[in-house]
Wavefront OBJ file of the C-alpha trace (Angstrom):
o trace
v 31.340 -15.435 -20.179
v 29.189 -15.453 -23.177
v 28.317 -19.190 -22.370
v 27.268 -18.005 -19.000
v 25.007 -15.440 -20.512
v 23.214 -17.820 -22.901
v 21.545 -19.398 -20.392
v 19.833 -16.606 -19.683
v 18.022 -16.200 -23.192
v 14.439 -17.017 -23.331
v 14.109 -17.075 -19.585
v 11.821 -15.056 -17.674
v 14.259 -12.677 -14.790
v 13.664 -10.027 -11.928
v 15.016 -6.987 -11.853
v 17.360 -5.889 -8.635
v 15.618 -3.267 -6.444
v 17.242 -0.329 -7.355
v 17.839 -0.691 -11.201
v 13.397 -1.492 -11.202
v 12.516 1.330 -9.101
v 14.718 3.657 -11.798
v 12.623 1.941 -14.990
v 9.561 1.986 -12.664
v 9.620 5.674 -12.124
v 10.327 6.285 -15.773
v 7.599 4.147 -17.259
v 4.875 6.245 -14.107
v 6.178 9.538 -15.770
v 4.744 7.988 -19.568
v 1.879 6.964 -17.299
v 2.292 3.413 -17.735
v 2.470 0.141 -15.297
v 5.272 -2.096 -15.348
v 5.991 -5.446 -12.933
v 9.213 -6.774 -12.448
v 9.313 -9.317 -14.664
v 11.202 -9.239 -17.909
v 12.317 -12.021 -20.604
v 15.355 -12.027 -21.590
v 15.959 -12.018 -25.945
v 19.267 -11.895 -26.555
v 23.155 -10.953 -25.498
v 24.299 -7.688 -26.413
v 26.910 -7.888 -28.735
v 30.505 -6.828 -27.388
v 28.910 -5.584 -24.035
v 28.426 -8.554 -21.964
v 24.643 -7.111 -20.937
v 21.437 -8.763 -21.074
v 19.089 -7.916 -23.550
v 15.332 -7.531 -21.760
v 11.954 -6.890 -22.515
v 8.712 -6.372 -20.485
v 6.018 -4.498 -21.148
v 6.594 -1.422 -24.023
v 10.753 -1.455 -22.522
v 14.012 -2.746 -24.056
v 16.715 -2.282 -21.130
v 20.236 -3.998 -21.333
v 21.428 -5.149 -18.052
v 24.371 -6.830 -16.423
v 24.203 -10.291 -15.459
v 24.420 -9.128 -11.394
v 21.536 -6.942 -11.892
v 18.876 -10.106 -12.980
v 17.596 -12.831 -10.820
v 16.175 -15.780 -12.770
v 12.573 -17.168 -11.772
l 1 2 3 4 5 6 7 8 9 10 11 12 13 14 15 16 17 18 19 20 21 22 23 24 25 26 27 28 29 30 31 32 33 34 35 36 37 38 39 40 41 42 43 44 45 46 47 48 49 50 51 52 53 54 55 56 57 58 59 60 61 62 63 64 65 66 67 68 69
């Protein structure tokens, strides 16, 4: 699995539907923009999630949740 997730690191992903319309309407409530596009840093240790950054967020995700472009 973790090989799996590696390939993911320094790639740029999209966020499924639902999971981006959550972060979006968090990140309208601190009156900020955010696109759906996040890179991906790292593997969370133990967790199996996706370590992602875009804009001022940090989310971990699950592999099923990312699409890569």
């Amino acid at each position: 699995m973790k090989q799996k997730l590696q390939r993911y690191v320094g790639r740029i992903v999209r966020l499924n539907n639902r999971l981006f319309e959550e972060l979006q309407d968090r990140a309208m409530r601190q009156g900020r923009v955010l696109e759906n596009i996040f890179l991906v840093a790292g593997i969370g240790l133990g967790v199996h999630q996706l370590i992602c950054y875009g804009a001022n967020f940090r989310i971990l995700v699950n592999i099923a949740d990312v699409v890569l472009i």
